[in-house]
C-alpha positions in Angstrom: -27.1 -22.4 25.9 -25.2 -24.2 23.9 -25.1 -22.0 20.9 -23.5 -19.0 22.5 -21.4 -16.0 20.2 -17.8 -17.7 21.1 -18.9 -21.2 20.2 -20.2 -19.7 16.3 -18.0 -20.6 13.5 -16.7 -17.4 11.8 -18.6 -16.2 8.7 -15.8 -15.0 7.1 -11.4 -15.9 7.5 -8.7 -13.0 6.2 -6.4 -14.9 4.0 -2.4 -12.9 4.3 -0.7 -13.3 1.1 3.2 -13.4 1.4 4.7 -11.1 -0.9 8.5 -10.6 0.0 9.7 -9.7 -3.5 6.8 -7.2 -4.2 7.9 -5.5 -0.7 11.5 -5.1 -1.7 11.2 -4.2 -4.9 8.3 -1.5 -2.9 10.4 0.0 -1.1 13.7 0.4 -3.3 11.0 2.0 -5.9 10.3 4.3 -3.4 14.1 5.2 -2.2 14.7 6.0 -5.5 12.0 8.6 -6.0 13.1 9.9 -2.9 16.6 10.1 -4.3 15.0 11.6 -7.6 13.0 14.7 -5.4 16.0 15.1 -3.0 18.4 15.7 -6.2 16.0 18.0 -7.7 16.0 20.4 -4.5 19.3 20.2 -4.3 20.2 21.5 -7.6 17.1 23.7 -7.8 19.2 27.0 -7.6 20.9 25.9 -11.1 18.0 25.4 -13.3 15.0 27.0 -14.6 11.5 27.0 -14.0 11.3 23.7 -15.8 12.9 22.2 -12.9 10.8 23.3 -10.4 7.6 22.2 -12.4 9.4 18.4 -13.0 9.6 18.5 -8.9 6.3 19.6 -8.3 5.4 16.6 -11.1 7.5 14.7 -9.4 6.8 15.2 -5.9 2.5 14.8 -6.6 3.3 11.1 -8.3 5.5 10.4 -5.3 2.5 10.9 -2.7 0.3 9.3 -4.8 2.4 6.3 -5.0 3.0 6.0 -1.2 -0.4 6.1 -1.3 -1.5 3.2 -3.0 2.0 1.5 -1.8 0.1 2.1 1.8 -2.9 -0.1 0.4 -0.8 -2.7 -1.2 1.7 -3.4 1.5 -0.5 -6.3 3.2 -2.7 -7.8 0.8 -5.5 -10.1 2.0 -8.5 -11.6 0.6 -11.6 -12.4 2.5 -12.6 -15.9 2.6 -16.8 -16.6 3.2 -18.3 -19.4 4.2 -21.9 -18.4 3.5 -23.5 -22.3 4.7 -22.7 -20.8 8.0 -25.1 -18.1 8.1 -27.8 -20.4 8.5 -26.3 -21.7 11.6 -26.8 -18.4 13.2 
């Protein structure tokens, strides 16, 4: 019983990738589109319908960025080591 599950080799190793700049530069992106829709509400009552439709522009970009932002915020890569399948 030498060959139990906790004494197998891993068939595959997640690989973290540092990316400090890419995670500042992230998140002050995103302050300043929340800057951008906070200053269109606030100044909403002074222009036009024009404004409202660059905020609703605006504000649809915005979740879609902190979408994919959400996805790239710990990238990894997946590292296989396929000669261990036989093993198994």
């Amino acid at each position: 019983m030498a060959n139990t599950k906790s004494s197998c080799l891993p068939l595959y190793e997640k690989v973290f990738h540092k990316n400090t700049y890419h995670r500042a530069l992230d998140v002050i992106i995103l302050f300043l589109l929340l800057c951008l829709l906070f200053y269109r509400l606030s100044t909403f009552n002074n222009h036009g319908f024009a404004w409202f439709l660059a905020f609703l522009c605006e504000t649809c970009f915005t979740f879609l960025w902190v979408l994919v932002f959400s996805c790239r915020w710990t990238p990894l890569t997946y590292k296989t080591f396929p000669q261990r399948l036989q093993e198994r």
